[in-house]
N, C-alpha and C positions, 0 to 999 in steps of 0.2 A: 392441400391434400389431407394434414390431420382433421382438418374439419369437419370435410367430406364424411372420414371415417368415424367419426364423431355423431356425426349428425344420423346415418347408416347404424349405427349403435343405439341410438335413443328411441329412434323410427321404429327397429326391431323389437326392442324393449318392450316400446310402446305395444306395437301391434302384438305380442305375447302377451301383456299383462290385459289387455283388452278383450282378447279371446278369449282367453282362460280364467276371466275371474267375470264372466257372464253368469249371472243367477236366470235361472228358469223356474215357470211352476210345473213340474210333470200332473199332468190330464190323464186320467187312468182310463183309457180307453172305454164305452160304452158294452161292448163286449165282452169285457171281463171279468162284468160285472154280474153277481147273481143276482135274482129278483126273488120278490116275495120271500122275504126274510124274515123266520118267525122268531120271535125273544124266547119262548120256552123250548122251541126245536133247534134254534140258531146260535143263536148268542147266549143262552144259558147255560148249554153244553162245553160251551168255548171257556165262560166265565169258571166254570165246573174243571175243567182241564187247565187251566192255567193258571188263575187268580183265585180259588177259593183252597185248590187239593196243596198248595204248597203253605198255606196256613196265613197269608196276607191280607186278604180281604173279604174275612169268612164271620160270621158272628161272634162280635165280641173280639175283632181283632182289628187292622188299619183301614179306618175310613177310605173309600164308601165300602160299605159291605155287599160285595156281591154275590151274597149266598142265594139261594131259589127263592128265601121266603122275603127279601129284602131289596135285594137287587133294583129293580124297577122304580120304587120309591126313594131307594141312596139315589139313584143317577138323576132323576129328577130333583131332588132335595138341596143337591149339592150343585145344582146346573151341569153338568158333564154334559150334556147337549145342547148345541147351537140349530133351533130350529131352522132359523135361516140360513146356515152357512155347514153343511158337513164337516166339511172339511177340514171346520175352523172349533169341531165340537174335542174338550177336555178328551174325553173319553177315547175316541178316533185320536188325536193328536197325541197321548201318550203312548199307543199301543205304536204308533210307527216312528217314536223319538228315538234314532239312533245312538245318541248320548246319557239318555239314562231310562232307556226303556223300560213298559211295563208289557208280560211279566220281567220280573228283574233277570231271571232265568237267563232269558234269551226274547230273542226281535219273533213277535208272532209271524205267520207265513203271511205272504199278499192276501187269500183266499180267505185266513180269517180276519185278516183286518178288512177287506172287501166286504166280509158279511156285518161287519158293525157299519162302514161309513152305508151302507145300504138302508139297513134298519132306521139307520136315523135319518136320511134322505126320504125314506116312507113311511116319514112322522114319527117313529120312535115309537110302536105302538107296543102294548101290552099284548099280544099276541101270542 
């Protein structure tokens, strides 16, 4: 009988720790997603609002700089973009690092972290 309840114990265990500690990759829908993302209308703006006005990554301050005049040449310089893999680009991956986010501020919204993995899925262009 204790065994029974033993075994009914382990079984449950089991099947909770198996459930619940499944890793997925979330796939951001196709729809979600904007198109034609331009660096000087899209992501400069972005860079301009969050990472250059708080004094981080502005000329003459914490690498890469991503002030207007520099921006596009830091991120190349320093590789921040994974031609082949978005997803897997510096630049895209800090912006949605729940543990030590950039900006330090606060977690960008989906939309603009959307319009960066974007840009760099349509080659990262000077645009």
């Amino acid at each position: 009988m204790i065994v029974k309840k033993v075994f009914k114990l382990f079984l449950a265990l089991f099947l909770f720790t198996t459930f619940f500690s499944c890793e997925y990759e979330e796939m951001i829908p196709p729809s979600t997603l904007p198109e034609n993302v331009s660096f000087k209308n899209d992501i400069i703006p972005l860079f301009n609002q969050s990472c250059n006005a708080i004094g981080c990554h502005n000329e003459g301050g914490i690498s890469p700089d991503l002030s207007e005049a520099n921006a596009y040449n830091d991120i190349l310089d320093n590789n921040l973009v994974d031609f082949n893999n978005a997803e897997n680009s510096i630049l895209y991956m800090r912006m949605i690092d729940v543990l030590s986010p950039m900006p330090m501020l606060g977690i960008l919204s989906e939309t603009q972290t959307n319009k960066v993995l974007v840009w760099i899925r349509e080659g990262a262009i000077n645009n």
